[in-house]
Gaussian input, Z-matrix of N, CA and C with variables (Angstrom, degrees):
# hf/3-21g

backbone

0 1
 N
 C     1     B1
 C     2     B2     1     A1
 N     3     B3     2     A2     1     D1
 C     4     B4     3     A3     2     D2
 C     5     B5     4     A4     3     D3
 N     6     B6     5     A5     4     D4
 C     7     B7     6     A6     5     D5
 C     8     B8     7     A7     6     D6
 N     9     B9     8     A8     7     D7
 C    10    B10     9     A9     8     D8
 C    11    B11    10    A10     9     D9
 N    12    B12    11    A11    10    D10
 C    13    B13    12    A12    11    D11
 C    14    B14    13    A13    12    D12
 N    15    B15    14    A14    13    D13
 C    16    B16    15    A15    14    D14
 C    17    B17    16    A16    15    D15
 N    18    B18    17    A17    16    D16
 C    19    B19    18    A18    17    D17
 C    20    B20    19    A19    18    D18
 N    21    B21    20    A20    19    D19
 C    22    B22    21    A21    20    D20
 C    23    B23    22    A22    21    D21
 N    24    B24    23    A23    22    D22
 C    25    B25    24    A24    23    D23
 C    26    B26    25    A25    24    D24
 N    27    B27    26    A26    25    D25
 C    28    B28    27    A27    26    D26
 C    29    B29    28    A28    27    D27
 N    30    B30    29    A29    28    D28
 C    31    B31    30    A30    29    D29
 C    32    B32    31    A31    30    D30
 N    33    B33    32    A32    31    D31
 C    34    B34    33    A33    32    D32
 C    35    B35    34    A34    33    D33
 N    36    B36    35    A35    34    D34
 C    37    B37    36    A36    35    D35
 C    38    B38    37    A37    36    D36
 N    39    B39    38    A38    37    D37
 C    40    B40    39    A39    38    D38
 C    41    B41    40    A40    39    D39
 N    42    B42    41    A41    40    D40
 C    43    B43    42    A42    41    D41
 C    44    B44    43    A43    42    D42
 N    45    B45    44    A44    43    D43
 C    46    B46    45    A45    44    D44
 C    47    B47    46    A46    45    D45
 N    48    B48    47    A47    46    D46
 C    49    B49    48    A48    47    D47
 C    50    B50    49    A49    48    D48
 N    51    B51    50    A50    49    D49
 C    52    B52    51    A51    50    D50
 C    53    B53    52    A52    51    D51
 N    54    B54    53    A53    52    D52
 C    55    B55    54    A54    53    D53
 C    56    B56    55    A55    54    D54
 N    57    B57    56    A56    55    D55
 C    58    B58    57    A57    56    D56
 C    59    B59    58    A58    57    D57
 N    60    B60    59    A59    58    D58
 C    61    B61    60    A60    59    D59
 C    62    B62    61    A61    60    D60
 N    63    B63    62    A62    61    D61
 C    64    B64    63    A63    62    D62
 C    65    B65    64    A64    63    D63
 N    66    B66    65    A65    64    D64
 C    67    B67    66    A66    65    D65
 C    68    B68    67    A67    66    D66
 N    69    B69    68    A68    67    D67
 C    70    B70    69    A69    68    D68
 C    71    B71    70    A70    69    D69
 N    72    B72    71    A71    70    D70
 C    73    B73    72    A72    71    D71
 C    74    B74    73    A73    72    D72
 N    75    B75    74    A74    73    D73
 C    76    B76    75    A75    74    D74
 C    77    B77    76    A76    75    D75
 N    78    B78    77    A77    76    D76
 C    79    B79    78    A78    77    D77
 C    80    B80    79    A79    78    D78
 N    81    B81    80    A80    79    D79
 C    82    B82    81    A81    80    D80
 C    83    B83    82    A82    81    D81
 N    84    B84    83    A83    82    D82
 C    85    B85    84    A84    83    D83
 C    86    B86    85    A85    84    D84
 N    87    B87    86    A86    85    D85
 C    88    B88    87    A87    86    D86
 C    89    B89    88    A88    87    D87
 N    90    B90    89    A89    88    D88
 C    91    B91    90    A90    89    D89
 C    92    B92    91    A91    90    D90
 N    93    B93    92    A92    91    D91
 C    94    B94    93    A93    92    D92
 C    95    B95    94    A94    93    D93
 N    96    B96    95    A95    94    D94
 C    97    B97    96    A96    95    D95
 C    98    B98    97    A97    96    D96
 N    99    B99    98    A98    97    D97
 C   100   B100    99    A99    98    D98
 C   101   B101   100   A100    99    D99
 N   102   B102   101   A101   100   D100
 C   103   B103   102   A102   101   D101
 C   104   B104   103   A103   102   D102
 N   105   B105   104   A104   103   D103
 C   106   B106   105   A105   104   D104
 C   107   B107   106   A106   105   D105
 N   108   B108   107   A107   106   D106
 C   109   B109   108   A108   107   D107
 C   110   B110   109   A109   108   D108
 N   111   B111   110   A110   109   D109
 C   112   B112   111   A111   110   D110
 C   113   B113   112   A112   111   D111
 N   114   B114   113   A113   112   D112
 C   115   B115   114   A114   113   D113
 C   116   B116   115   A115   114   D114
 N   117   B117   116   A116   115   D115
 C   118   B118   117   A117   116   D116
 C   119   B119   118   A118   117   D117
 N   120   B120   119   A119   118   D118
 C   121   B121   120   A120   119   D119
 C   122   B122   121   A121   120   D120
 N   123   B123   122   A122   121   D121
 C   124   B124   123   A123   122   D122
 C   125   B125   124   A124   123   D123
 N   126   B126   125   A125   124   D124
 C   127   B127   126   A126   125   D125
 C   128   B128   127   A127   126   D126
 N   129   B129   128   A128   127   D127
 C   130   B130   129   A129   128   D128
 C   131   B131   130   A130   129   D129
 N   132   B132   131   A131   130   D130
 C   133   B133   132   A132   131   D131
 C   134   B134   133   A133   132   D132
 N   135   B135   134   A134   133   D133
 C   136   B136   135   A135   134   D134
 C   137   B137   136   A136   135   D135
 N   138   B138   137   A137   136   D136
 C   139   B139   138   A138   137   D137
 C   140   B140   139   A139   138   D138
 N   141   B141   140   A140   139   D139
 C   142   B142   141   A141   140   D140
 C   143   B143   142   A142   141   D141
 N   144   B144   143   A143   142   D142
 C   145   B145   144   A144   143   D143
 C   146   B146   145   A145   144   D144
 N   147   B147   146   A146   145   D145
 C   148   B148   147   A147   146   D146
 C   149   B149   148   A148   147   D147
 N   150   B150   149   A149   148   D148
 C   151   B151   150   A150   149   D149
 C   152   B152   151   A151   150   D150
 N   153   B153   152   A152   151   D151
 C   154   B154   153   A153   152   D152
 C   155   B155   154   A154   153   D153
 N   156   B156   155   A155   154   D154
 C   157   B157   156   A156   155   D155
 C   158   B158   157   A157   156   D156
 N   159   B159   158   A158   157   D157
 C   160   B160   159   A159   158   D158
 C   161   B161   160   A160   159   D159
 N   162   B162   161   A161   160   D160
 C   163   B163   162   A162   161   D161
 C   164   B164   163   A163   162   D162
 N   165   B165   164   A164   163   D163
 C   166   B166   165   A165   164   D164
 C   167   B167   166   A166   165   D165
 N   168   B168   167   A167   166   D166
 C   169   B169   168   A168   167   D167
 C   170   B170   169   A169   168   D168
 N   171   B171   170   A170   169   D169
 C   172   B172   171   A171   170   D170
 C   173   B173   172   A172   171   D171
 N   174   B174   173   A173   172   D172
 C   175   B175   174   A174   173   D173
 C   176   B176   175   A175   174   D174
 N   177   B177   176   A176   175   D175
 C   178   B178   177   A177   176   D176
 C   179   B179   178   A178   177   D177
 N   180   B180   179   A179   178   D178
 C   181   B181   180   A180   179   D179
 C   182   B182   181   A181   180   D180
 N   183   B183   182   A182   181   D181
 C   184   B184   183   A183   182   D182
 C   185   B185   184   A184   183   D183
 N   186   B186   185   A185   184   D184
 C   187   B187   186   A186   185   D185
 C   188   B188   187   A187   186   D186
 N   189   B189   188   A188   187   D187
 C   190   B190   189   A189   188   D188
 C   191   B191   190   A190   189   D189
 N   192   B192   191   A191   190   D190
 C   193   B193   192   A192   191   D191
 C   194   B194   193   A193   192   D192
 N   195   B195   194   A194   193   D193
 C   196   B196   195   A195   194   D194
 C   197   B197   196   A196   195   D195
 N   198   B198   197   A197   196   D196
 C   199   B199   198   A198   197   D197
 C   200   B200   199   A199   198   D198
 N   201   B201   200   A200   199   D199
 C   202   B202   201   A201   200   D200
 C   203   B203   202   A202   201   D201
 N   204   B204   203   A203   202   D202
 C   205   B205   204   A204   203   D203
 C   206   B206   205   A205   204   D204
 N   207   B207   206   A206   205   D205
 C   208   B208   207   A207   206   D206
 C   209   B209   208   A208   207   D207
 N   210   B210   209   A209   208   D208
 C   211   B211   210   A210   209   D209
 C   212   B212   211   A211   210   D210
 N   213   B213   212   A212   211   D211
 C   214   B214   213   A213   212   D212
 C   215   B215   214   A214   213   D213
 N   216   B216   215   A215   214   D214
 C   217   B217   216   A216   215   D215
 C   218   B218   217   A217   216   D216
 N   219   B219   218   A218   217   D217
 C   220   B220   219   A219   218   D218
 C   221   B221   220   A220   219   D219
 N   222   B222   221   A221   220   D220
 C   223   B223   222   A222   221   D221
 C   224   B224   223   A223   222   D222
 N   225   B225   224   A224   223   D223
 C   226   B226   225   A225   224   D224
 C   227   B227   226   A226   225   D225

   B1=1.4518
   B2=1.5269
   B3=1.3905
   B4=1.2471
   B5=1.9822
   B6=1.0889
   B7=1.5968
   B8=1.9242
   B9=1.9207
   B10=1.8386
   B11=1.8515
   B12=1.0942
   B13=1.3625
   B14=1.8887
   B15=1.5027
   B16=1.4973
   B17=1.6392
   B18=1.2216
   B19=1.3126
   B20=2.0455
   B21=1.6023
   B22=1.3623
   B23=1.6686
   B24=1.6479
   B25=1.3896
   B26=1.8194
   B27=0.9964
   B28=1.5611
   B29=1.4648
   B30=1.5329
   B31=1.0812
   B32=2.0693
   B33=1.3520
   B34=1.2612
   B35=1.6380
   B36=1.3137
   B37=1.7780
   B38=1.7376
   B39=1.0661
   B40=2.0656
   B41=1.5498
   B42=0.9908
   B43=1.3377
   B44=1.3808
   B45=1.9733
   B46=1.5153
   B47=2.0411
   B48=1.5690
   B49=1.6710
   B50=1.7138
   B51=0.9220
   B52=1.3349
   B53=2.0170
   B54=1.3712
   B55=1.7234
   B56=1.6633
   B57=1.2339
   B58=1.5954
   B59=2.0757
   B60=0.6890
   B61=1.4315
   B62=1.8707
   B63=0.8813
   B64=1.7809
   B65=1.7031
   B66=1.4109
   B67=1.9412
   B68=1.4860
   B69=1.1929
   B70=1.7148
   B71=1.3910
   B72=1.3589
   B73=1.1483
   B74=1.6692
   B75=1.5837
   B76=1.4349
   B77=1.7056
   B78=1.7404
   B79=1.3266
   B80=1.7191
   B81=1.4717
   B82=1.5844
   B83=1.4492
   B84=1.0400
   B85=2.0644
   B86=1.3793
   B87=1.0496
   B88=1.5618
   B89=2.0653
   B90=1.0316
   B91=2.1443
   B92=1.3367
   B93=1.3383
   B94=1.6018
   B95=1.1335
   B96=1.1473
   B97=1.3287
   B98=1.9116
   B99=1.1401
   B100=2.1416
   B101=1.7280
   B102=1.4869
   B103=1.1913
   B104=2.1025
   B105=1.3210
   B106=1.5126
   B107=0.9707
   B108=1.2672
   B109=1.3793
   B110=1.4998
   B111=0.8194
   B112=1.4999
   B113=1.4749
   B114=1.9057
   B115=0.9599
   B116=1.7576
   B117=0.8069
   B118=1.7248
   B119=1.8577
   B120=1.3538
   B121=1.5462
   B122=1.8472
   B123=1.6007
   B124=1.3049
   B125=1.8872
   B126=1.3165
   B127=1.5709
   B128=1.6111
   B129=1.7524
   B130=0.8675
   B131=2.1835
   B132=1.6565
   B133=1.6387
   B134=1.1011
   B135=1.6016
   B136=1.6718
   B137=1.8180
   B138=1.5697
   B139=0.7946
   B140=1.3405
   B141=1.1472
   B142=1.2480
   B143=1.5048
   B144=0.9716
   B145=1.4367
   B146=1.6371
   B147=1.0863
   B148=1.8197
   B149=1.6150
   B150=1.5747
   B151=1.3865
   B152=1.8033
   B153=1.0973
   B154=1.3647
   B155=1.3773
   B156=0.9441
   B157=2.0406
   B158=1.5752
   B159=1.2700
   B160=1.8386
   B161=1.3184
   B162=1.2644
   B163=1.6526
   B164=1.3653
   B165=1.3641
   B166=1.5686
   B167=1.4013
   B168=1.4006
   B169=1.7035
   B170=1.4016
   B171=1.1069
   B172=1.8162
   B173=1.6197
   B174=1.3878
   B175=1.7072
   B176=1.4696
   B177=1.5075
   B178=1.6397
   B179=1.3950
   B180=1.1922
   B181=1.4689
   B182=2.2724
   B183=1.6299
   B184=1.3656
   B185=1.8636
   B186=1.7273
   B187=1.4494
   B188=1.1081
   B189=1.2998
   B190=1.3224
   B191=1.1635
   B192=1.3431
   B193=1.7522
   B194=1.9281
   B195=1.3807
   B196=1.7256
   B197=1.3619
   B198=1.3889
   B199=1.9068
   B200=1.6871
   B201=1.4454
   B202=1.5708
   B203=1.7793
   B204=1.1497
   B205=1.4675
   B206=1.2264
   B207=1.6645
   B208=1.2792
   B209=1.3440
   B210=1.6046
   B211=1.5593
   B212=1.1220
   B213=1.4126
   B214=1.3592
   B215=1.4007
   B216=1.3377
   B217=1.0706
   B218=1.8798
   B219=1.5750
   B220=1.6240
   B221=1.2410
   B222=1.6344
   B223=0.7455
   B224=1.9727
   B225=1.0870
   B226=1.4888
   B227=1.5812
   A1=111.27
   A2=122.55
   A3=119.64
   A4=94.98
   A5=113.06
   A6=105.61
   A7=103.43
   A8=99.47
   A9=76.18
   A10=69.17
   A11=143.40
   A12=129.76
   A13=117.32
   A14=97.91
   A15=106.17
   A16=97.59
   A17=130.52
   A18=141.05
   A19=86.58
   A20=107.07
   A21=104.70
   A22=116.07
   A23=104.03
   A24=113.78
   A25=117.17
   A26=120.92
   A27=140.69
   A28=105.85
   A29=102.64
   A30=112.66
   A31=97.72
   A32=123.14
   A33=128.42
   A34=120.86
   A35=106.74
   A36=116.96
   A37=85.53
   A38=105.46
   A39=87.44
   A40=105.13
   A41=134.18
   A42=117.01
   A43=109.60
   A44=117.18
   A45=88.06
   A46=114.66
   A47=92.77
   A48=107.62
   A49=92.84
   A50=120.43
   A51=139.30
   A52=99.30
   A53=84.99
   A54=86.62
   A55=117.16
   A56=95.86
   A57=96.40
   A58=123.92
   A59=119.91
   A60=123.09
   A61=93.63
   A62=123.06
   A63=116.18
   A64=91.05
   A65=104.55
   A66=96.97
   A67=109.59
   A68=139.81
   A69=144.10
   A70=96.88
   A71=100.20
   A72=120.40
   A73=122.72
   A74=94.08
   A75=107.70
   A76=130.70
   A77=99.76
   A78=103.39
   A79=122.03
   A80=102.78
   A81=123.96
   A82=90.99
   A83=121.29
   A84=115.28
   A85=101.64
   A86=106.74
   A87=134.20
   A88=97.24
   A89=73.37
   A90=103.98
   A91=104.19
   A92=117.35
   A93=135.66
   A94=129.71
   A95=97.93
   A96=102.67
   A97=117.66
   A98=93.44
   A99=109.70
   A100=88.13
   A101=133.90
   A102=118.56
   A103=112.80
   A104=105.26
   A105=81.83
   A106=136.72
   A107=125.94
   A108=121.12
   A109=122.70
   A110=150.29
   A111=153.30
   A112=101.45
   A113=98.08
   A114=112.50
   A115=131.85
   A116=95.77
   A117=97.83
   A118=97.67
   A119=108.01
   A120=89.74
   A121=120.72
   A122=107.51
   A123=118.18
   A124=99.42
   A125=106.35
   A126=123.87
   A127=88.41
   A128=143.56
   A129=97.25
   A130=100.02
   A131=85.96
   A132=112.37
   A133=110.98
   A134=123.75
   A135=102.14
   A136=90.76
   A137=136.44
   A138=144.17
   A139=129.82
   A140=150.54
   A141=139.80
   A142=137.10
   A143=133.64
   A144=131.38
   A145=126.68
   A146=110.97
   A147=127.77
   A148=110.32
   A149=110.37
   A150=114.82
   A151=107.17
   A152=116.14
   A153=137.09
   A154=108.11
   A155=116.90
   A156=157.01
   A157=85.16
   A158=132.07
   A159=131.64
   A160=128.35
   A161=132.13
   A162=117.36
   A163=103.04
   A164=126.69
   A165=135.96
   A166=103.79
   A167=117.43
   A168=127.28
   A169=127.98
   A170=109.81
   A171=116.10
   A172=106.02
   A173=115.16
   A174=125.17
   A175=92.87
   A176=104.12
   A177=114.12
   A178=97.26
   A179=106.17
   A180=139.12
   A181=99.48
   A182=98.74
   A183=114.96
   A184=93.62
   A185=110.19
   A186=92.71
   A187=142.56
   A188=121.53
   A189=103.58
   A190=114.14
   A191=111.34
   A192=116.65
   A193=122.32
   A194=82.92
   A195=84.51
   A196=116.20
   A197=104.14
   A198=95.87
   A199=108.11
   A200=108.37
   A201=137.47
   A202=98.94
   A203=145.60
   A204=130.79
   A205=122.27
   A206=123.91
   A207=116.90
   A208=129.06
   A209=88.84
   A210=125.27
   A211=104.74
   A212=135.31
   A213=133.84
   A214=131.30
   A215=116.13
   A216=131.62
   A217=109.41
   A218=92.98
   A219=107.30
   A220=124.19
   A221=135.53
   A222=138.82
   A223=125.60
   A224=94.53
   A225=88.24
   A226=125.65
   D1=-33.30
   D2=-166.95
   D3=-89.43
   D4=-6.68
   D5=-176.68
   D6=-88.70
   D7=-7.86
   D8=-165.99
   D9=-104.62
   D10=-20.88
   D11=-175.89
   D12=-59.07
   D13=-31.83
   D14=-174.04
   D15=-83.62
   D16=-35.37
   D17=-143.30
   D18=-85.69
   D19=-41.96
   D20=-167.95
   D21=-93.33
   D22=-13.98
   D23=153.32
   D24=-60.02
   D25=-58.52
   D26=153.10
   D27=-4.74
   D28=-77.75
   D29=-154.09
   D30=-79.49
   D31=-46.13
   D32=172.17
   D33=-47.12
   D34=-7.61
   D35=176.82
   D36=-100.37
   D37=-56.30
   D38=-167.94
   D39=-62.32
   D40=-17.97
   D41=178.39
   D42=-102.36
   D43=-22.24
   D44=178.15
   D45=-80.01
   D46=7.40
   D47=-168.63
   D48=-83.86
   D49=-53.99
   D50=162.64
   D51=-26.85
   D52=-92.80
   D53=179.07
   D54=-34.55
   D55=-62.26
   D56=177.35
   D57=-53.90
   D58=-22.84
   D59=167.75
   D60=-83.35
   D61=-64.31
   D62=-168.31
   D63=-42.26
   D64=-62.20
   D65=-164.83
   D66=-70.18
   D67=-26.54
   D68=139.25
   D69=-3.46
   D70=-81.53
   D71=-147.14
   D72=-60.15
   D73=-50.58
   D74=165.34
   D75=-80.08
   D76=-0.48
   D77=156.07
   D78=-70.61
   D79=-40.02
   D80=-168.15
   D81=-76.07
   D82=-29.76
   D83=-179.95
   D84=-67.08
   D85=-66.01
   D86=-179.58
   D87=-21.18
   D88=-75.33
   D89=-177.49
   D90=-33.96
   D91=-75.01
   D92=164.68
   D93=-29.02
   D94=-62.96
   D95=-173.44
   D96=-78.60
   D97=-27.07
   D98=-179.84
   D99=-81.30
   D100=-73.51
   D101=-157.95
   D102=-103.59
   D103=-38.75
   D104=167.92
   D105=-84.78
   D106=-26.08
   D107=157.91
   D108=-49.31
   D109=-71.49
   D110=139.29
   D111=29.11
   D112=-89.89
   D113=178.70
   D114=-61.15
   D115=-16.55
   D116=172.41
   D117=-83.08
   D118=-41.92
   D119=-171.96
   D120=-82.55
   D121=-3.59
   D122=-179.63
   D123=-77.22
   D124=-56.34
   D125=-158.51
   D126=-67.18
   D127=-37.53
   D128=-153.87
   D129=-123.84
   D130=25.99
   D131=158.18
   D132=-98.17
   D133=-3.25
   D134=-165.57
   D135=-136.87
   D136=4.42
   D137=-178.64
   D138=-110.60
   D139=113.84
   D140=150.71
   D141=-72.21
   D142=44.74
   D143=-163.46
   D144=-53.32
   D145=-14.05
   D146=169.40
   D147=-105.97
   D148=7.89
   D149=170.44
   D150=40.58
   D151=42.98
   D152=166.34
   D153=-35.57
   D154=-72.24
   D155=-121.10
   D156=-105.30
   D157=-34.36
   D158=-169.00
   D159=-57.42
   D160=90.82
   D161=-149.14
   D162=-86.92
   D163=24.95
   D164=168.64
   D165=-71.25
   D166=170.71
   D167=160.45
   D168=-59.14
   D169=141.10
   D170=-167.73
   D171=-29.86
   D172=-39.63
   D173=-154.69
   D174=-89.45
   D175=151.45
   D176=167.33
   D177=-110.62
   D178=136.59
   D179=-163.14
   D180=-80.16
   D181=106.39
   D182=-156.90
   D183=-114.67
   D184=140.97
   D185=151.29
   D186=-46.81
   D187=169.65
   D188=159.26
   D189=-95.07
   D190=156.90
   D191=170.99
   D192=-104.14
   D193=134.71
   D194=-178.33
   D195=-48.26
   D196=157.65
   D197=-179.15
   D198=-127.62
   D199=26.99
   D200=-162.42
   D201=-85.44
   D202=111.94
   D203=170.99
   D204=-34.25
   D205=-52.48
   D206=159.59
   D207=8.16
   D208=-90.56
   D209=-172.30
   D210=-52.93
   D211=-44.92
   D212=148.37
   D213=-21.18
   D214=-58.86
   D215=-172.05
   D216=-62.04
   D217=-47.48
   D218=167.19
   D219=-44.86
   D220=-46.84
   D221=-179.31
   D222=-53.06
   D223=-12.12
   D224=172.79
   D225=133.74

């Protein structure tokens, strides 16, 4: 009795190991595909981050900075 109990334990780990990687797997599809995908294709249709696309001049438009020692000193 204990040889068909071990034999059917045995076999009940490869298939619930089995099951468990299939539902893994199709959880992580699941995941991907509903929220990162989405978001990777919204953020990088609706974003510019290298300001590519800007038909302004190469330079981004900066204060000016005092050129007083003071102000120097302020800085840190």
């Amino acid at each position: 009795m204990r040889e068909i109990n071990r034999l059917a334990w045995q076999r009940l780990n490869v298939i619930a190991a089995i099951n468990g990687d299939v539902v893994g797997r199709t959880i992580l599809g699941i995941f991907y595909f509903t929220i990162l995908m989405p978001f990777g294709l919204a953020s990088s249709l609706l974003s510019d981050p290298l300001r590519k696309k800007s038909p302004k001049a190469e330079w981004l438009e900066r204060p000016p900075v005092p050129n007083d020692l003071e102000s120097a000193r302020e800085q840190g």
